[in-house]
C-alpha positions as a printed Julia matrix, in Angstrom:
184×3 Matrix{Float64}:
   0.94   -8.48   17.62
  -1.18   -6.07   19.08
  -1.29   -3.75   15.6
  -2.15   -7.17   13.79
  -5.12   -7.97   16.17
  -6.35   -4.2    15.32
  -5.88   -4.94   11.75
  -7.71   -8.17   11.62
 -10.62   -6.31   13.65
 -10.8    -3.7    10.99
 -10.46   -6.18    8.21
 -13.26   -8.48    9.4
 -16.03   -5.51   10.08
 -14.78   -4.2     7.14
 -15.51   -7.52    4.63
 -18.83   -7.88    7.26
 -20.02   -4.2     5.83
 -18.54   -4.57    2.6
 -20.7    -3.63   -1.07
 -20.26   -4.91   -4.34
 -18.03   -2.59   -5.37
 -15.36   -3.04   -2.67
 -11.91   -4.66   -2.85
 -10.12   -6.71   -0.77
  -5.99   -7.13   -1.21
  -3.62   -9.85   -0.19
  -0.21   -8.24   -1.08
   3.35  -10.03   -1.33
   6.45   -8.19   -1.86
  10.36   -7.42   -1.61
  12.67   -4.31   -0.64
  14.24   -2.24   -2.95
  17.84   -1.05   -2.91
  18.89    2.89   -2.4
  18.42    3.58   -5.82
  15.56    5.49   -5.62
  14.61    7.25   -2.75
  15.58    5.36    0.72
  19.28    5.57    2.28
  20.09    1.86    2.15
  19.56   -1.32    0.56
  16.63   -3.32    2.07
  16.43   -6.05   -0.88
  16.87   -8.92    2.13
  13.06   -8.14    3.25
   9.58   -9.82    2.47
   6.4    -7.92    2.48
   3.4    -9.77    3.14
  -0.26   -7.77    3.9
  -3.87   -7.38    3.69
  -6.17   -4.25    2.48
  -9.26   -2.94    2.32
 -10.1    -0.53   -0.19
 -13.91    0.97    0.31
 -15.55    2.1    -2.47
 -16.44    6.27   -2.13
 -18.83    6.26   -5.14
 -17.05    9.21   -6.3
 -16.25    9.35   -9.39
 -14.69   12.07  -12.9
 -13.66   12.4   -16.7
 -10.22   14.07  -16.99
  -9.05   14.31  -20.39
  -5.46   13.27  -20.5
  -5.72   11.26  -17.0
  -9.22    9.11  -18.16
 -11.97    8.29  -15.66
 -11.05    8.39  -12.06
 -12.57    6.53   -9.32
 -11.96    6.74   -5.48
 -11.41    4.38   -3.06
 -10.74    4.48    0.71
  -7.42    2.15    1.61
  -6.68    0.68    5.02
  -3.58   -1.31    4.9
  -1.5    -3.88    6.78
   2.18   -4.82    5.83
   4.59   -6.75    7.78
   8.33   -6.81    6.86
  10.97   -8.97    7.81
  14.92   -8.94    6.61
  18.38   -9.12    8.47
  21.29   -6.84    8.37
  24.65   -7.29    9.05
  23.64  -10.97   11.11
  20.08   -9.2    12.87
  16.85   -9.96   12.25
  14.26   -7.46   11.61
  10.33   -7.38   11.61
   8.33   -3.85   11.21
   4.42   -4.06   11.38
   3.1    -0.81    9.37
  -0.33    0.1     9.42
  -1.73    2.82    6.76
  -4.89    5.12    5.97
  -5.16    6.63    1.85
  -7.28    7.78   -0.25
  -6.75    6.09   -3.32
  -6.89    7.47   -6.93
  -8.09    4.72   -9.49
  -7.53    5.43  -13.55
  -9.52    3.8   -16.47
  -9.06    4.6   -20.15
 -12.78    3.02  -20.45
 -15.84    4.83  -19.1
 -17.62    1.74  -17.82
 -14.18    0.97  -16.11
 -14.18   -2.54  -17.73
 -11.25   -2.07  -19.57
  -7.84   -4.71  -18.85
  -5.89   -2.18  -17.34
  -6.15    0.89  -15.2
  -3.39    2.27  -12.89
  -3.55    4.52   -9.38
  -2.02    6.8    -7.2
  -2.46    6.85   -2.94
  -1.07    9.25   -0.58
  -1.93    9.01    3.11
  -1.03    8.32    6.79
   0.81    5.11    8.32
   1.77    3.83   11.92
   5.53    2.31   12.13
   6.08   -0.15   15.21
   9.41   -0.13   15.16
  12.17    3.24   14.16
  14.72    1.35   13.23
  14.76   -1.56   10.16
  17.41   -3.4     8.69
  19.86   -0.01    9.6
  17.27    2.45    8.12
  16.55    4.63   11.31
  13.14    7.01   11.09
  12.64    9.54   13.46
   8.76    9.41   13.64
   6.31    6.45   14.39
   4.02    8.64   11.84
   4.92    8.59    8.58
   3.62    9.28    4.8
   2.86    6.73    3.05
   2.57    6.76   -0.76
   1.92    4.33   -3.33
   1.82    3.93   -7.69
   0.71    1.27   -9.41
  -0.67   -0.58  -12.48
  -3.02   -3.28  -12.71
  -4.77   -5.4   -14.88
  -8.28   -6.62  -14.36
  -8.0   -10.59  -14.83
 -12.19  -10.83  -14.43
 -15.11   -8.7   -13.46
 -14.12   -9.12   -9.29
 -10.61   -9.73   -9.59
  -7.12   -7.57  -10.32
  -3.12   -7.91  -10.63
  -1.78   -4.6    -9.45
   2.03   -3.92   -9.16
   2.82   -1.41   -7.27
   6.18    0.71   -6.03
   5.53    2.06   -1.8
   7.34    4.78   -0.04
   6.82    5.77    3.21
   8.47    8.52    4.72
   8.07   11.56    7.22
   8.28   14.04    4.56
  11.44   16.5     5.98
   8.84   16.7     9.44
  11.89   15.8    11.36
  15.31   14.77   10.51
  16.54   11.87    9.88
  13.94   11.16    7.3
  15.48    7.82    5.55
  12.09    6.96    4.08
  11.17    3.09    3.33
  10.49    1.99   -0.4
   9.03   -1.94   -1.39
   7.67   -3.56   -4.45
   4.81   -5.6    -4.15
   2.2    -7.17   -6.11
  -1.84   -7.35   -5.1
  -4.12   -9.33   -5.76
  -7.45   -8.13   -5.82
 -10.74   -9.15   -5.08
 -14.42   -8.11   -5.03
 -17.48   -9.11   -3.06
């Protein structure tokens, strides 16, 4: 409760300093199973949460990549599952810089896609049998998205988070969730 009521604190002076050109996310998802990258099957969890992403004004032409844009990303995702008969919850709070693609210049094209690597805060080290050794962990995210109008987007997006070999065991944490996107 107490990372929520931090989150929520951010959130709100965040939207109360917000520009034009800054997003706001609500975000719904599901585990994944161990196919990719984590040691076990987490498909019983929900993902609900809420970002920020600030707008850096930074901006670049790459030739194969298009025209990048970055954004600053606070995050806040709560889980819930069960294994084996337990419940689980896991509050996860996360800092990234976020990549943004466009194939148009004037970045008013349908769709786009974007890469985020950065920091995140785990409340709990152990989730639905998936035990992490740090409270600190990466936290990673790639995605594709689809502007539905001028302040709004659909972005899909596959999350891992993990401690990156810092310390062993480093079981890492992977969901699938879906964000919808809004300007001010």
């Amino acid at each position: 409760m107490k990372n929520f009521v931090l989150w929520m604190t951010f959130t709100i002076g965040s939207i109360l300093s917000a520009q034009a050109s800054d997003r706001f996310s609500v975000i719904g998802g599901v585990g994944m199973n161990d196919a990719l990258i984590q040691s076990k099957d987490i498909r019983s969890t929900t993902v609900l949460g809420l970002a920020f992403q600030k707008d850096l004004n930074k901006q670049w032409r790459l030739p194969i990549l298009g025209n990048g844009h970055f954004y600053l990303s606070g995050e806040y995702y709560h889980l819930e599952g069960s294994d084996e008969g337990i419940d689980y919850e896991l509050n996860i709070i996360a800092f990234k810089p976020l990549a943004r693609f466009y194939w148009d210049e004037d970045k008013q094209g349908p769709w786009f896609y974007e890469a985020a690597f950065g920091l995140s805060y785990f409340d709990e080290k152990n989730y639905e049998g998936i035990r992490l050794s740090t409270d600190l962990q990466f936290s990673m995210h790639g995605g594709i998205g689809w502007h539905i109008s001028d302040n709004s987007e659909l972005i899909m997006r596959y999350n891992h988070f993990s401690n990156g070999y810092t310390r062993r065991p480093n079981h890492g944490l992977d969901f699938f969730s879906i964000a919808y996107t809004f300007g001010f």
